[in-house]
N, C-alpha and C positions, 0 to 999 in steps of 0.2 A: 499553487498558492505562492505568490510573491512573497517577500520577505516587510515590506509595509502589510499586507495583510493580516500576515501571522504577528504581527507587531500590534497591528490596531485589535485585532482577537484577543491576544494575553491582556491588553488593556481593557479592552472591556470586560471581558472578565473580571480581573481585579475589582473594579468598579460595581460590579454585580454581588463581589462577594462583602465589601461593605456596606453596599446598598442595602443586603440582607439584613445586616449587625444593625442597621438603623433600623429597619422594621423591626429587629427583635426588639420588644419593649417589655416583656416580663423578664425580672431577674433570674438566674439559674446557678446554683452550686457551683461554686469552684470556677477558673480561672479559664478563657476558651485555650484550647490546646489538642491536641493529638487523640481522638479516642477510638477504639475497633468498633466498626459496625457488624462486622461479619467474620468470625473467626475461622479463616480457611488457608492450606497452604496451596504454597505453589502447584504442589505435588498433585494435589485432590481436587484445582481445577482444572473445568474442562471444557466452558465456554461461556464466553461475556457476550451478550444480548442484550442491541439497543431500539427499542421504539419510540416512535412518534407520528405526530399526524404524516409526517412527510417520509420516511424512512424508516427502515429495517438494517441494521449493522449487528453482524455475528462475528466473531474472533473466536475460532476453535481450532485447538490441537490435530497434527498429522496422527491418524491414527496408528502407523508405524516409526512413524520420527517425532519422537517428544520435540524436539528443535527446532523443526517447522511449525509457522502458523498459519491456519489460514483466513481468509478475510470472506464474508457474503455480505454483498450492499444489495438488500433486495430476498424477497422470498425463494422468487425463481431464478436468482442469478447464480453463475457458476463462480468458482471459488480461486479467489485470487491470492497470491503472496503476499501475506506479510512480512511489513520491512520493521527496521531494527524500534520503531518509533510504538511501531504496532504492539510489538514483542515487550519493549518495557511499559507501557499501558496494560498491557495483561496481567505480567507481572506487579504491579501497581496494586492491584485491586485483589492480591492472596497476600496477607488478610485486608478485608477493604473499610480504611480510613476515612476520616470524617475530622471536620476543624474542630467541631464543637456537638455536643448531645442537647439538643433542645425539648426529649421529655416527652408528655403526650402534652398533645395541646387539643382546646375545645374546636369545635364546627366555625368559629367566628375566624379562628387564628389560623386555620387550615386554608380555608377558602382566600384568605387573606394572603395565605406562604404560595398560592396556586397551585395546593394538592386534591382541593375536592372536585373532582372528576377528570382529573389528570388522566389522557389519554398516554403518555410520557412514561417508558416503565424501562428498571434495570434489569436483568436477568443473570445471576450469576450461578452458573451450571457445577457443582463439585460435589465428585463423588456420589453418581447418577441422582444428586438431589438437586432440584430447581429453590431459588429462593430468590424472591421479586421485592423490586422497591420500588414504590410509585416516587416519582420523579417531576418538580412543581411545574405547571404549564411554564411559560416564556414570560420575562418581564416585560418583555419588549421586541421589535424587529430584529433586536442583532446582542440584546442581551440575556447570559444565559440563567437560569434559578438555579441555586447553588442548594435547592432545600430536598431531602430525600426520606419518605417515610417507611421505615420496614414495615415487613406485613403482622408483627406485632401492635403496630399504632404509635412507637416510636416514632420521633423528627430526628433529622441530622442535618447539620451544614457542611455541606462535601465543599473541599476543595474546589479553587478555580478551574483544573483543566481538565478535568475528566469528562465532564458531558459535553464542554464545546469539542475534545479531541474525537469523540463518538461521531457527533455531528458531522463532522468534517472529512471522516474518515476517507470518503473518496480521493482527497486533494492529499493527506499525508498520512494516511496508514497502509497505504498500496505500494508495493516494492516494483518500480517501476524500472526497473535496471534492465536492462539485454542478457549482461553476461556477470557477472562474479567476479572475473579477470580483468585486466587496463592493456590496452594500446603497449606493447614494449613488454608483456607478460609471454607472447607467443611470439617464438623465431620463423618459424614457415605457418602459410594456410593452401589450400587448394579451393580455386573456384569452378565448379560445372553446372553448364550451363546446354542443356538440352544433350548431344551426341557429346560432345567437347568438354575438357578438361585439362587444367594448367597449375603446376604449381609451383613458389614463390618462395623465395627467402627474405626475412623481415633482419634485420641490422637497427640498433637504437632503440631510444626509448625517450617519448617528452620529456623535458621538454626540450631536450634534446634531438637534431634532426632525426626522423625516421626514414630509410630507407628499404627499396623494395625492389628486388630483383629475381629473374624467373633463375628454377633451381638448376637447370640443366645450366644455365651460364650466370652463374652467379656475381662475378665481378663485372657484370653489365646491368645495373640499376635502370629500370623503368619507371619511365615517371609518370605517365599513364597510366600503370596498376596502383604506383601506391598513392595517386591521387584520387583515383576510384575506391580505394579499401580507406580513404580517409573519407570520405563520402559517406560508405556503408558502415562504417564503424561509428558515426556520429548519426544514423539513420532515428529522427525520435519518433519515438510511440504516441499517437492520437487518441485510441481507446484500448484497453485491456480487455479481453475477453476471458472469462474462467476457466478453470480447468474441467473438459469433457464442452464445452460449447464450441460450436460452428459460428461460422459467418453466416451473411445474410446468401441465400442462396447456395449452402453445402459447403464441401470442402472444397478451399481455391486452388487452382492449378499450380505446381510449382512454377517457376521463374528462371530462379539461379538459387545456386545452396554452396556455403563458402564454408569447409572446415580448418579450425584452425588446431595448433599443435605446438611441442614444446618437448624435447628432443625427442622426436620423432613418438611423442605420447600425444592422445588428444586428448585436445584441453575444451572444447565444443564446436557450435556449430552456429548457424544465422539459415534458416530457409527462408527465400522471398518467394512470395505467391500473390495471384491475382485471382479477385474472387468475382463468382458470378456476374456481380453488380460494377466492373471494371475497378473497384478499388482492391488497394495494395495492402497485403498482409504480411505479416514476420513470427518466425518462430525461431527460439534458442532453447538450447540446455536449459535455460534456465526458467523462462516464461511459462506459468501454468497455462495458456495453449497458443491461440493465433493473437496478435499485435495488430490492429487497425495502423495501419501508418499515415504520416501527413502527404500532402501531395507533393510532386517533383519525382517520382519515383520511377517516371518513366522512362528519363534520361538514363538513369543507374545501371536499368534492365536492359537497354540498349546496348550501353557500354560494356556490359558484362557478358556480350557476343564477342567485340572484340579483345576483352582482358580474356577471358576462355581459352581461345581459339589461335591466339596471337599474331592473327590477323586481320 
């Protein structure tokens, strides 16, 4: 998601949530402001759940790493990383706020706010107790309802960004990174590639020039490999697959597999594989499993006979 996009979203948004304030037309106590709808902490949740006609997004904790989050877009999808965006949206909602308390309201005003038969539901999981909030149909193509009923018969006017961030979750709640580490974080890597293997001394760091040279002769900089490892180090991700899912066609063949390091500790890894269906896959330390890649990647694989081999 472009930076115009996330720009034209927070706007309508906004726009959605005084659009609400004009439909409200019964007066209510006190001044609109900050009020709890769900009194839970951090600590005692333990997973946010989003439906609609179109989608399923869950945000749950690592069952041995509180620190980890992770993301399912999809009943049967496997489970991807959540990034830092994901992580304070979670946190957001222990305990989860609301602009304003709008009270019960009759069958006229509901249907009105787009709650009566709201397929649209929140789910928030803490301390193995489920507690749901129907959530108002759509005002429109691209604007979102800000209106949310507990399952007491309460209404509330939730803030602007929490059900377009659910929404959208594919585009910015998925921690889309390779590695953890930059370019200039690791002094040597090793690449092997089938029988063959080569390893490399890194010098530099952006934006500062990077150089790269093999270890056995290291004041003889290649420029060859380090314009292949700038290649593979900028290689981007097309689709994310979850953690425990396969590609289409099983597990793909390895390729080439580059460890990198950092006095002589390693610091991870990058496996390129080619799967059944001739497209290119990527695995790191860090990715919950295989990386769909974009195309060009045939060149890479090529060249990574002769940066190996060093022939």
């Amino acid at each position: 998601m472009n930076a115009r996009a996330m720009l034209l979203q927070v706007v309508l948004a906004v726009l959605a949530l005084v659009a609400a304030v004009l439909v409200w037309q019964r007066g209510s106590a006190g001044l609109p402001g900050e009020v709890t709808v769900l009194e839970v902490s951090s600590r005692a949740l333990q997973r946010v759940r989003f439906d609609d006609e179109a989608r399923v997004v869950e945000l749950f904790r690592d069952e041995r790493d509180a620190a980890t989050l992770w993301v399912r877009l999809g009943e049967q999808s496997g489970e991807l990383r959540g990034n830092e965006m994901a992580k304070s949206l979670f946190a957001s909602v222990a305990p989860l706020k609301a602009v304003r308390d709008l009270g019960m309201q009759d069958a006229r005003k509901l249907e009105e706010m787009g709650l009566t038969g709201s397929p649209r539901k929140l789910t928030l999981t803490a301390a193995g107790r489920e507690h749901v909030f129907t959530l108002g149909a759509r005002l429109g193509e691209e604007v979102p309802n800000p209106y949310a009923r507990r399952e007491d018969g309460s209404v509330f006017l939730l803030g602007p960004s929490l059900v377009p961030q659910l929404e959208s979750a594919a585009a910015i709640l998925v921690d889309r990174r390779m590695h953890t580490f930059e370019l200039g974080e690791f002094d040597a890597f090793t690449v092997f590639q089938g029988a063959h293997s080569r390893s490399f001394v890194v010098r530099g760091a952006p934006p500062e020039p990077v150089t790269v040279a093999p270890q056995r002769t290291p004041e003889a900089p290649d420029e060859l490999a380090r314009a292949w490892l700038d290649r593979v180090w900028r290689l981007p991700p097309r689709d994310m697959l979850g953690r425990g899912e396969e590609p289409p066609g099983g597990e793909p063949e390895e390729v080439f597999r580059v460890e990198f390091k950092r006095g002589g500790r390693r610091l991870g890894h990058l496996t390129v594989a080619r799967g059944a269906e001739g497209d290119f896959f990527a695995r790191t330390e860090h990715t919950a499993g295989w990386v769909r890649l974009l195309s060009g990647v045939d060149a890479l694989a090529a060249m990574a006979v002769t940066v190996a081999s060093g022939s």
